[in-house]
N, C-alpha and C positions, 0 to 999 in steps of 0.2 A: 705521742706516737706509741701507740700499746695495743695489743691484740686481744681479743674480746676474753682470751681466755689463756693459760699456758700451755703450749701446744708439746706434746710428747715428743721426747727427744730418741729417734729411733737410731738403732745398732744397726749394727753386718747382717745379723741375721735378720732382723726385721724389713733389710732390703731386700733380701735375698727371697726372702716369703713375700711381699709386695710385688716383686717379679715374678715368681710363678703366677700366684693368682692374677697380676695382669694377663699374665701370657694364656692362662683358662680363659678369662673372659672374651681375650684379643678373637677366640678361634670362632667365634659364634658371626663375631663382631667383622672378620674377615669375610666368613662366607656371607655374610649378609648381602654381600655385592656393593654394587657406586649406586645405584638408583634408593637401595635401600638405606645406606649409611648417608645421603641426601636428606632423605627424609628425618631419616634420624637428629641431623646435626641443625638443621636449618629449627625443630622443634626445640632444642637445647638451645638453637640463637634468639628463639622466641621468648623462653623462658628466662633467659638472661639478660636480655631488652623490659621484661615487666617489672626486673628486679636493680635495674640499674641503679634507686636508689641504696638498696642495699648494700651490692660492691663496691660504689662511690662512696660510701658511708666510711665502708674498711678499709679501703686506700687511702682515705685522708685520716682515719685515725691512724694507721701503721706506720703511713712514710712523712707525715706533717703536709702534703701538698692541701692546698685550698680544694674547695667542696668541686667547684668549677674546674679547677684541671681534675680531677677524678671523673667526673663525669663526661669529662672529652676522651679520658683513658677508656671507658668502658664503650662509648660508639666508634671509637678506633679499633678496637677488640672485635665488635657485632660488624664491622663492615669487611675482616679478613676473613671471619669464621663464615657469613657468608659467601664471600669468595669461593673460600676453599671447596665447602659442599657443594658448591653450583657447578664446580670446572673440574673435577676431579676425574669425572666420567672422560669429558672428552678428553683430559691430558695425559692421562693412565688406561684409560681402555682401548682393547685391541683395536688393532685399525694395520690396514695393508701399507707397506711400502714395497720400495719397488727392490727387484729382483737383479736387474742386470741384464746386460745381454748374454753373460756366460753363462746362468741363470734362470734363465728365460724358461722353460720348465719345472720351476719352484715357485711356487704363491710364498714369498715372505710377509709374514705377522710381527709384528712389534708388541706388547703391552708391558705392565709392571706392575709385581707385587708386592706386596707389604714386605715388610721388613721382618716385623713382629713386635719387639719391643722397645720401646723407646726411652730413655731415661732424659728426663731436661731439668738442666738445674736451672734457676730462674734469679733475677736480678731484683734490687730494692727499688732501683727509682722507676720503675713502670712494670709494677707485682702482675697486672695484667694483661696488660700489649705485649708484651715485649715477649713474656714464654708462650703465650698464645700464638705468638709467629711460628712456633714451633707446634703446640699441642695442636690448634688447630687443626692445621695442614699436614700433621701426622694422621691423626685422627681421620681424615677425611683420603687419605692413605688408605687407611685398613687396617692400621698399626693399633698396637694397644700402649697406654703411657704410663710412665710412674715421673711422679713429679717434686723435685725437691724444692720450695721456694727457697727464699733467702732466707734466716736466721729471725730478719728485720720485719720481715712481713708474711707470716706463715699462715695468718685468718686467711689473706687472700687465695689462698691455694686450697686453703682446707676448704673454702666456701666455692670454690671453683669443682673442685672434684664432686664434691656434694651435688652442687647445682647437674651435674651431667650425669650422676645417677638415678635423681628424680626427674629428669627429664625422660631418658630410657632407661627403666626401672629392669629391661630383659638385659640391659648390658651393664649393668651393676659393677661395680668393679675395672670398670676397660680402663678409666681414667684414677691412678691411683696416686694421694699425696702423702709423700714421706716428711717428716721436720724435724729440725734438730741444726746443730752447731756446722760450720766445714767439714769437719769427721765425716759426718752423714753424708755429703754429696758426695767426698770424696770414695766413701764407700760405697757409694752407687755408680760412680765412673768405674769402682775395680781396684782399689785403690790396698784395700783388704783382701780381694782373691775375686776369682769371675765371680759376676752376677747375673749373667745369661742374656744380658743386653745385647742388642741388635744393631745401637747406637743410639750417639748421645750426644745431644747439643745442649753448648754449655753459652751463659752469656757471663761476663765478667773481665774484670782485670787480666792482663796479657801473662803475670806470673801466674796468676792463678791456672789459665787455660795452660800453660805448662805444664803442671803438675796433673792436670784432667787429662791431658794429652799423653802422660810417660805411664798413667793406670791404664786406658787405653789400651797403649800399646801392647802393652802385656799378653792381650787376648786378641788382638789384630782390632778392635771394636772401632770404628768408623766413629768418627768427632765430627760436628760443627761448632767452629768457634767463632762465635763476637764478641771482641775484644773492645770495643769502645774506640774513639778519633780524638784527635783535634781538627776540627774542619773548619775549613779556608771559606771567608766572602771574598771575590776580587768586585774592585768596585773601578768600572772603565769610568773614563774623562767624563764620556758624553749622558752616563744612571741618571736615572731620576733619584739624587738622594734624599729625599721626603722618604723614598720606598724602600729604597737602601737601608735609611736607617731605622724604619719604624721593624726592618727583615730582622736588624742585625741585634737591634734590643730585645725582641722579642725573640730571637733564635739563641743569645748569649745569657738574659737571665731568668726566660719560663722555666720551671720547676725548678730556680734558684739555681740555673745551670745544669744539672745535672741531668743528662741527654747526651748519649753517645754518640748523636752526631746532631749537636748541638754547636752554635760557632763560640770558637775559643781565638780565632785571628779572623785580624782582616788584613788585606792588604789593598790599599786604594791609591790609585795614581795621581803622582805629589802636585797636582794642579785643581785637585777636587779635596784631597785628605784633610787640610783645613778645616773647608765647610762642611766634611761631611761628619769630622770628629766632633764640633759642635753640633751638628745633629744630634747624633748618639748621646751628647751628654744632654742634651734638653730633655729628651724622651728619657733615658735611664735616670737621670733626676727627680722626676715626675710619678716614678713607681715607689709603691708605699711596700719594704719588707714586710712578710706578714701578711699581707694583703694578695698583692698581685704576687709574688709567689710565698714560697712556703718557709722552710728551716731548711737546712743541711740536714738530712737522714741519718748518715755516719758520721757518728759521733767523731772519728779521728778526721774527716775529711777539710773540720775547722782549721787543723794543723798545716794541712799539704795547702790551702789557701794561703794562709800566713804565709808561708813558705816562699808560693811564689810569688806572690806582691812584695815582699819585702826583697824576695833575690832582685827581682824587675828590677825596681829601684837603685838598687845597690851598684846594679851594669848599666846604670846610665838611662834607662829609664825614664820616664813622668807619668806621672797618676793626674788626669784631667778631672776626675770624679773619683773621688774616696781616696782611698790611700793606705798605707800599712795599718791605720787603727781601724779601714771600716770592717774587718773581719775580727768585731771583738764578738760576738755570740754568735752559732749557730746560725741565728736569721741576719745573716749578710746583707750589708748595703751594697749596691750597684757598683763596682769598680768599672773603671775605664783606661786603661795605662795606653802609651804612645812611645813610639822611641826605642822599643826595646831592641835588644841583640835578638838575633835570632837563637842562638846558641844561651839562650836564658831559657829556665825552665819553667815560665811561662808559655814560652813558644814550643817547646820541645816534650813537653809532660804534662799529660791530661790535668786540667784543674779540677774539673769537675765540681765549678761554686761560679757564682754571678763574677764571672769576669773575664774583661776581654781586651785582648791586645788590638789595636788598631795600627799599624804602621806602613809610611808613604813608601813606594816604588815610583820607579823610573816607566815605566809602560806597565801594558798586560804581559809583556813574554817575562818580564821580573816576577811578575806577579805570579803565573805560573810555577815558574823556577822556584820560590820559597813555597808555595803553597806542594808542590811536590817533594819538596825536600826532606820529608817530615814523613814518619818512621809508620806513623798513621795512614789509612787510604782508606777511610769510611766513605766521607761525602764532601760535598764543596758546594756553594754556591756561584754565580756569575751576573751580576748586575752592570748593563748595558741596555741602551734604547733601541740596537739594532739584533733583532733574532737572528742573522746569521753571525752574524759577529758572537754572541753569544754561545750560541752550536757549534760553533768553532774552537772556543775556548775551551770548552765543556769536554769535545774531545782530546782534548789537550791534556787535561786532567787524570791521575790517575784513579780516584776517587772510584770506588764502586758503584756511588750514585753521584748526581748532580742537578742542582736545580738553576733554572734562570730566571731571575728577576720575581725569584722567592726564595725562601730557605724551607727544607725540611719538605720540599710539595710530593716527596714521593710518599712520603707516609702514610700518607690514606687513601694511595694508588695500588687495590693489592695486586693487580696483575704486572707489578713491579718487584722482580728478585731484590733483595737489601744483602749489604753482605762487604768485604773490603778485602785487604791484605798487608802483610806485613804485620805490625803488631795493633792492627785491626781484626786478625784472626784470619780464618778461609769459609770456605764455604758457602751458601746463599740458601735464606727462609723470604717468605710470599712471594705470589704468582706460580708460573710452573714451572721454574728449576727449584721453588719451597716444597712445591707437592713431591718432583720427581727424587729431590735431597732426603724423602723416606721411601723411597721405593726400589723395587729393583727392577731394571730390566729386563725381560723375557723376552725370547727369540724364538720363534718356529718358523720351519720350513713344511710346505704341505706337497709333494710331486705332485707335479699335475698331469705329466703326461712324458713317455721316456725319450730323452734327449737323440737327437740323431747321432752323436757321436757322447759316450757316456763316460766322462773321464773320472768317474768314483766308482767303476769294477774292471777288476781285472780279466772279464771278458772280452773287453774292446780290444782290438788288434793293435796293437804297438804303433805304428804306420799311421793305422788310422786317428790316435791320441797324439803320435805327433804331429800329422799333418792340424788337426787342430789346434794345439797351441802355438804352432808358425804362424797359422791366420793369426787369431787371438794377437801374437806380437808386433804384427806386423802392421796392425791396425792401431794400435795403439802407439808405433812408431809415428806413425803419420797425423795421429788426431792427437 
């Protein structure tokens, strides 16, 4: 897990010059318009489509993930960026609403502008998806970026910025990557004094978005944060758990776990939990570490593993698959625990490594009830044979997203906001609250013709402004 080369570890000032010259580049790149930034971006999705082996290449050496999940990270990437360019127009350009009847001789206009500069600091376990929910759909904004990946994987960014200035060699510069240690981001959120940002979406740990949040503040600087889940499968009486569990293996140890909204619980009604735990452990048996997924990235995240398989345990707990010794390297064996408290930090503290609680409730409204309980509100899953039964649970959930009778299906949905709350962070990236999360709204009013009684000059006679807002009240008494 090494980067093709050692990437420069940049200061305060060297963010602070990285923002300017974003913000020269951004002005070209703003006027350009949505038709032309279209063109532009969809060209950069081209040239990053012919090179997927390349950034597939860098993802799996930086983060340890297999050749195959790097390569589904980079057509997850090509299907937002996409997105963004093709919808930006209609979701961002002018367009009329309505006026009102008080009104009613004003043409109101809607649109939003860029922001201008954007700073996104970017996560290890998906160096490409995951800041491109943001670069993208900034970009496709109008905004200009500066980019800090993670520490872990900085070729990805370096080779990301690169790729979008030889794609539009006129806008050179618009996408700009900073690297270097925490120092660095946090001197890019403001952390060392402004840096002229416009706003800044951070992904990461809940402490960390703290600390991104009180640099911020400092300068009023607008944050989005994702903060990572623990997300819930509930599994009804009546699932098909073939499906259940091939969801729940595959949603608990792709990319070795580590997926913020990835499942870390299940909770299954105790008349299915049985069959459906030996599901889970047939299948999670069956996967070779190494193979089907990768190592743990963060060297310390072996420890918070340990950690929680062994508290698990300790409260009462059972490990059906592995146990306290299967997290002796980095490439983790499959864990499966059962039984646990809820108030185990298992259940309550991201693990972030191949393992997952499984444990029986009494119905779905229990199931519910713990899966809400939980400080998390990324995503959740709901497996049931009957789809309204399922939409019903679903709204039930407070979960930002949720899937039924799949895990994870919004992901490659990009006209779907992603996004949670609590110490899931705020905010929302893809679809059109990602495009409008960099934009601003702009408001005009156009007269169109002078109103019979004109209650914004003090030419109108008195008499006659009240007698209009009597009407005006009295109608709205009644409707």
């Amino acid at each position: 897990m090494t980067s093709p080369a050692d990437p420069p570890v940049h200061g305060v000032e060297d963010v602070r010059t990285a923002v300017e010259q974003a913000r020269s580049a951004g002005r070209s790149w703003a006027a350009l318009g949505h038709r032309g930034r279209r063109t532009a971006l969809l060209g950069w999705k081209h040239a990053v489509a012919r090179r997927t082996d390349e950034f597939a290449g860098l993802i799996a050496s930086e983060t340890g993930k297999p050749l195959h999940d790097a390569r589904a990270e980079v057509l997850l990437t090509l299907v937002h960026l996409d997105w963004a360019a093709r919808n930006a127009r209609r979701v961002l350009g002018r367009r009329r609403v309505s006026s009102g009847l008080l009104s009613v001789h004003q043409r109101a206009l809607l649109s939003y502008r860029p922001l201008g500069v954007i700073g996104v600091i970017g996560p290890w376990n998906y160096p490409l998806y995951t800041p491109m929910g943001s670069i993208g759909y900034a970009l496709a904004a109008g905004n200009a970026v500066v980019f800090k990946p993670s520490e872990l994987t900085p070729g990805v960014g370096i080779l990301l910025a690169r790729s979008l200035g030889e794609a539009v060699p006129d806008h050179a510069g618009l996408l700009r990557t900073i690297t270097g240690p925490a120092s660095t981001g946090a001197a890019l959120a403001g952390a060392d004094g402004p840096t002229g940002l416009d706003k800044v979406a951070f992904t990461g740990s809940p402490g960390t978005a703290r600390k991104v949040a009180a640099a911020c503040a400092a300068t009023l600087t607008p944050l989005l944060a994702e903060c990572g889940g623990k997300d819930a499968v509930l599994v009804a009486a009546d699932a098909d758990l073939d499906a259940a569990a091939d969801a729940i293996v595959w949603g608990a140890m792709g990319n070795a776990g580590q997926t913020c909204a990835g499942v870390e619980r299940v909770y299954a009604v105790a008349s299915v939990h049985e069959e459906l735990c030996a599901r889970v452990v047939s299948r999670a048996r069956a996967l070779a570490p190494g193979e089907a997924y990768g190592p743990l990235t963060l060297p310390s995240q072996l420890d918070v593993v340990r950690r929680h398989v062994k508290q698990a345990l300790q409260d009462g707990g059972r490990a059906v698959l592995g146990g306290p010794d299967a997290p002796r390297t980095r490439t983790v064996a499959p864990v499966v625990l059962t039984g646990v408290p809820e108030d185990s930090p298992a259940v309550t503290e991201e693990t972030f490594g191949p393992v997952v609680v499984v444990n029986a409730v009494r119905d779905m409204a229990e199931a519910v009830e713990r899966a809400n309980a939980s400080a998390y509100s990324l995503a959740a899953a709901v497996f049931t044979r009957s789809r309204a039964a399922g939409l019903a649970v679903a709204g039930r959930l407070d979960s930002g997203a949720v899937s039924v009778n799949s895990v994870l299906g919004f992901a490659a949905v990009p006209s779907l906001p992603f996004g949670g709350a609590g110490e899931s962070g705020y905010g929302r990236i893809h679809g059109e609250e990602g495009l409008r999360a960099f934009a601003a709204p702009h408001s005009v009013t156009v007269r169109r013709f002078a109103p019979a009684v004109d209650l914004t000059s003090f030419a109108t006679p008195r008499t006659a402004a009240a007698r209009a807002v009597e009407l005006g009240r009295r109608l709205h008494a009644r409707f």
